[in-house]
C-alpha positions in Angstrom: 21.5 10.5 64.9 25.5 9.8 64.6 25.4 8.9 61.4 23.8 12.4 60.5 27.0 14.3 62.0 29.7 12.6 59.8 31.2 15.7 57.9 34.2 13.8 55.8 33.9 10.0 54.2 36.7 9.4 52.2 36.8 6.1 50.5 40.7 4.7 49.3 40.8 1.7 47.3 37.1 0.7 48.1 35.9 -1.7 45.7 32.1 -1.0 44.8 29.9 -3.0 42.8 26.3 -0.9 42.1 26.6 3.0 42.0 23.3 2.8 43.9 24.2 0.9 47.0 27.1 3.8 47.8 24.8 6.2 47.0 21.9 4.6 49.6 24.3 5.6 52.0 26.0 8.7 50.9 22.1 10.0 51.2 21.4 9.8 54.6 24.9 12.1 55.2 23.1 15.1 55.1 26.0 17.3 56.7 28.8 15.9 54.7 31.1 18.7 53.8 33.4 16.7 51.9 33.3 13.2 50.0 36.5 11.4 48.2 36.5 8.5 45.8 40.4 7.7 45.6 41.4 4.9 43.9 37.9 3.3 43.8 37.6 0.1 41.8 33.9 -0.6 40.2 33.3 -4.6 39.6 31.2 -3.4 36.5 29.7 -6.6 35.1 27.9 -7.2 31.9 25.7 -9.9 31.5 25.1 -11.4 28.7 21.2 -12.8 27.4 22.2 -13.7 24.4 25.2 -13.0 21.7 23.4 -10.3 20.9 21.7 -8.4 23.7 23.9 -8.0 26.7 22.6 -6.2 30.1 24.9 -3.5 31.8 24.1 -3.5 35.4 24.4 0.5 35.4 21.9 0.8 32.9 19.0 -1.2 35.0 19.0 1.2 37.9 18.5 4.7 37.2 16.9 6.0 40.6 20.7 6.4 41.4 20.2 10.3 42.7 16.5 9.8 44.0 16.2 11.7 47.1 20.3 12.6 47.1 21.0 16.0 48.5 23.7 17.0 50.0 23.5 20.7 51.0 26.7 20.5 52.8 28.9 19.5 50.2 32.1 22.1 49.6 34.7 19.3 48.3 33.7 16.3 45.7 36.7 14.2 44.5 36.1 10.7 42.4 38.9 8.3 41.4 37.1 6.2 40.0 38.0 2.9 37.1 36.9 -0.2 36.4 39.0 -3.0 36.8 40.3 -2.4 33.4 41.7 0.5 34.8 39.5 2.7 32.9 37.9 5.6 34.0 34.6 5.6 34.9 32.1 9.2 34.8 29.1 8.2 35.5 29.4 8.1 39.3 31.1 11.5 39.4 28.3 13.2 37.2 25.5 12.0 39.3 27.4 12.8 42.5 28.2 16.2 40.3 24.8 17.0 39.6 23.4 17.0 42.9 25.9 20.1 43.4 24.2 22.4 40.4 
């Protein structure tokens, strides 16, 4: 399929709300050779139950890297903050841990 043969996705200023609906995607890329986050903006939201219990929508979905493999892979770069402008990891160690 077409979408099979893409080899390079980079991603400027893309603004991305979940971690797991890029990485639906990025999965099915099985001969991507190179992937770039630059610039990426994450809309990271944190509701709040109660005063004292508040939800991080990162921490409800953890199948982030469930069937991810990208055997192709030779070049990983991720730019990625929150709208704070703070760096965010977590994206770049799953996406990093698929390359161990």
């Amino acid at each position: 399929s077409q979408h099979n043969s893409l080899k390079t996705l980079i991603l400027n200023n893309a603004r991305i709300n979940y971690n797991s609906n890029i990485l639906s995607y990025i999965k099915y890329l099985q001969n991507l050779q190179e992937l770039r986050f630059n610039r990426c903006i994450c809309n990271r939201n944190v509701f709040f139950n109660n005063k004292y219990d508040k939800n991080d929508i990162f921490d409800e979905e953890k199948n982030y890297e469930e069937d991810l493999w990208l055997p192709n892979l030779k070049y990983l770069q991720v730019d990625y903050i929150d709208e704070k402008g703070e760096e965010l990891n977590e994206l770049s160690f799953i996406l990093s841990s698929i390359l161990i």
